[in-house]
C-alpha positions as CSV (number, residue, x, y, z in Angstrom):
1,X,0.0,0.0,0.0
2,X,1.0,3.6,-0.4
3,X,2.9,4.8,2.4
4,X,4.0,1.5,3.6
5,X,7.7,1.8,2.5
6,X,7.8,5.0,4.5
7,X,6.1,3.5,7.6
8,X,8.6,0.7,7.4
9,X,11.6,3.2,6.9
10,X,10.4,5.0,9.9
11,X,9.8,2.3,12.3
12,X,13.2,0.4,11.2
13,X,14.8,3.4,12.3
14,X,13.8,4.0,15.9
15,X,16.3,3.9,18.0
16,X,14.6,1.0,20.5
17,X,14.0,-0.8,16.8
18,X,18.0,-0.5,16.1
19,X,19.1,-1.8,19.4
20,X,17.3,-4.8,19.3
21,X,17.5,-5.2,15.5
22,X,20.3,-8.2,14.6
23,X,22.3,-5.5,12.7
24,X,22.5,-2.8,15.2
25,X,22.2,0.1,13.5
26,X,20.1,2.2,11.2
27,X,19.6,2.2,7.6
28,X,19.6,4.7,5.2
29,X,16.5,5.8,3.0
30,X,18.0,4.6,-0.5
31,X,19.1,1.0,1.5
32,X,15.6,0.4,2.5
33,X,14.6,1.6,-0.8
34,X,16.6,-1.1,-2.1
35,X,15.5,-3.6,0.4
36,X,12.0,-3.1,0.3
37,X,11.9,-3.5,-3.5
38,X,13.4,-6.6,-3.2
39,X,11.1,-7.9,-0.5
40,X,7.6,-6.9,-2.2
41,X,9.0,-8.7,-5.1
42,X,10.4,-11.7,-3.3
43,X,8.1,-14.8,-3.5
44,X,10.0,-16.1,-0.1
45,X,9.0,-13.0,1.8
46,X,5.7,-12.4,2.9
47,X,4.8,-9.3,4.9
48,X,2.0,-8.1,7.0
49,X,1.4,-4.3,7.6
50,X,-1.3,-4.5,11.1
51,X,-3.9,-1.7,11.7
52,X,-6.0,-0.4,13.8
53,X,-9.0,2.0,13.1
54,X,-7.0,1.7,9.1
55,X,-4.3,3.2,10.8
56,X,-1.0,0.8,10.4
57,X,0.3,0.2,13.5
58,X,3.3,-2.6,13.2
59,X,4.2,-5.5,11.1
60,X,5.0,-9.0,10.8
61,X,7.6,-10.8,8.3
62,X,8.2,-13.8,7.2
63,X,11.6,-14.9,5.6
64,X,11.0,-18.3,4.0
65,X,14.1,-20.4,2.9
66,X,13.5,-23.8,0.6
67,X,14.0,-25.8,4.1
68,X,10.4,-25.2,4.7
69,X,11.6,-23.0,7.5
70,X,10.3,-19.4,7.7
71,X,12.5,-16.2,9.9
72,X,10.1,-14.1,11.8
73,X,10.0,-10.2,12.1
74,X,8.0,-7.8,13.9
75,X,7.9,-4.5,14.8
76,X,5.3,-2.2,16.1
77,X,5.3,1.9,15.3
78,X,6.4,3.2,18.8
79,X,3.2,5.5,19.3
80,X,1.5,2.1,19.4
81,X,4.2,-0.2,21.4
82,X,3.4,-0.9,25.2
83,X,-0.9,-1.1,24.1
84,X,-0.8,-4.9,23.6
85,X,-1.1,-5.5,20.3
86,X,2.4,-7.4,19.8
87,X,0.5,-10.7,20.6
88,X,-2.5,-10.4,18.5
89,X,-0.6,-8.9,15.6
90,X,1.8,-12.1,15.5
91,X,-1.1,-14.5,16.2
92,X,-3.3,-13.0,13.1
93,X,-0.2,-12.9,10.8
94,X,1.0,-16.6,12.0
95,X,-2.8,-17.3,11.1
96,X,-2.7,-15.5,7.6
97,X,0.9,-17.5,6.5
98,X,-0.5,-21.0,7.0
99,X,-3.2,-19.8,4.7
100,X,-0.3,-19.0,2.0
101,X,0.6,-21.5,-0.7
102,X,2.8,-24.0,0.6
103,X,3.2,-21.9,4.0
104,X,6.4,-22.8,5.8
105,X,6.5,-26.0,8.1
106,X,8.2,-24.1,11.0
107,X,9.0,-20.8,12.2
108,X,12.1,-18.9,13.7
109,X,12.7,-16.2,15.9
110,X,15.9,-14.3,16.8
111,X,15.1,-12.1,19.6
112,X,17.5,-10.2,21.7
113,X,18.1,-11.8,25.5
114,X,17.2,-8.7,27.1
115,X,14.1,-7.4,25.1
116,X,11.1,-9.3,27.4
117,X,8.3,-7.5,25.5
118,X,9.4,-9.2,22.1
119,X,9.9,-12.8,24.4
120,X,6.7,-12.8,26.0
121,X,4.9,-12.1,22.5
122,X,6.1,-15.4,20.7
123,X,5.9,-17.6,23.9
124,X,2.3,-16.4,24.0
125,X,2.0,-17.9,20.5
126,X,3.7,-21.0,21.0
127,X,7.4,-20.4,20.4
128,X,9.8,-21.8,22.1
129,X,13.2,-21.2,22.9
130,X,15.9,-23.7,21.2
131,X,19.1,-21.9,22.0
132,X,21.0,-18.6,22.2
133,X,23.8,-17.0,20.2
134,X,25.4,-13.8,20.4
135,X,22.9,-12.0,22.6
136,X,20.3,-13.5,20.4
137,X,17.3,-16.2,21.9
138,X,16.3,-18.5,19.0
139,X,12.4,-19.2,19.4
140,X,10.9,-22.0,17.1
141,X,7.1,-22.8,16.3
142,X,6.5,-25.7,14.2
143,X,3.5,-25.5,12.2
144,X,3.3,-28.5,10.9
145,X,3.0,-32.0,12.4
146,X,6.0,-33.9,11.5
C-alpha cells in the first residue's frame, strides 16, 4: 500500500527498533529503498502491515528459505508499542501465513536476550526457545505436524 515503505523506513529506524534489530544500526532511505523492492518482489517473503482503526500500527515478516523453514520479524510503530497488540498482531499474521501457498512448516525467531516484551509475544504464540547466540534467543514454532 501507499505509504507502507515510509512506515517501514520509519519504524526500522527508531532507535529501540535498532538496538534490538540483529544488525544494530540504522539504515539509510535509498538501503531500504533497495530492500524493500526486493522484499515486495520476493516470493519467499511475505509481509503483513497490522492496523488499527486503518491506521498501520506494526508488522510481521516472514523470511521463507527452501528448508520449509520461515524467519520471523516484527515491529510495532512506537506510538503504538506498550498497548498490547504485539501478541494479537503475530497471532493473526501466524494465522494468515499458513493460509499461503505451501506456508512454511516451522518458524524462527531471533530475539535479543534482554528485550522481554518481544519474548513474552512469541511464547504467547507457542514459540519456544531452542538456543541462544550472540545475545540472540532462538524461538521455534513448528506449524506442521511432522
Amino acid at each position: 500500500m501507499p505509504g507502507d515503505e515510509r512506515d517501514l523506513y520509519t519504524w526500522r529506524n527508531d532507535p529501540a527498533a535498532i538496538a534490538n534489530s540483529v544488525t544494530g544500526r540504522a539504515v539509510g532511505w535509498e538501503e531500504h529503498r533497495a530492500w524493500f523492492a526486493r522484499a515486495s518482489s520476493d516470493p519467499m517473503t511475505v509481509l503483513y502491515i497490522a492496523e488499527r482503526d486503518g491506521v498501520p500500527v506494526g508488522m510481521c515478516r516472514f523470511d521463507r528459505h527452501e528448508d520449509g523453514v520461515a524467519e520471523v520479524s516484527i515491529n510495532i510503530a512506537p506510538e503504538f508499542r506498550r498497548q498490547g497488540l504485539g501478541s494479537s498482531m503475530l497471532e493473526s499474521a501466524i494465522d494468515a501465513v499458513r493460509l499461503e501457498p505451501n506456508p512454511p512448516e516451522v518458524l524462527v525467531a531471533d530475539i535479543h536476550t534482554d528485550h522481554a516484551a518481544s519474548v513474552a509475544i512469541f511464547r504467547r504464540q507457542g514459540f519456544e526457545r531452542v538456543g541462544t547466540t550472540a545475545g540472540f534467543d532462538r524461538f521455534r514454532l513448528p506449524l506442521t505436524l511432522v
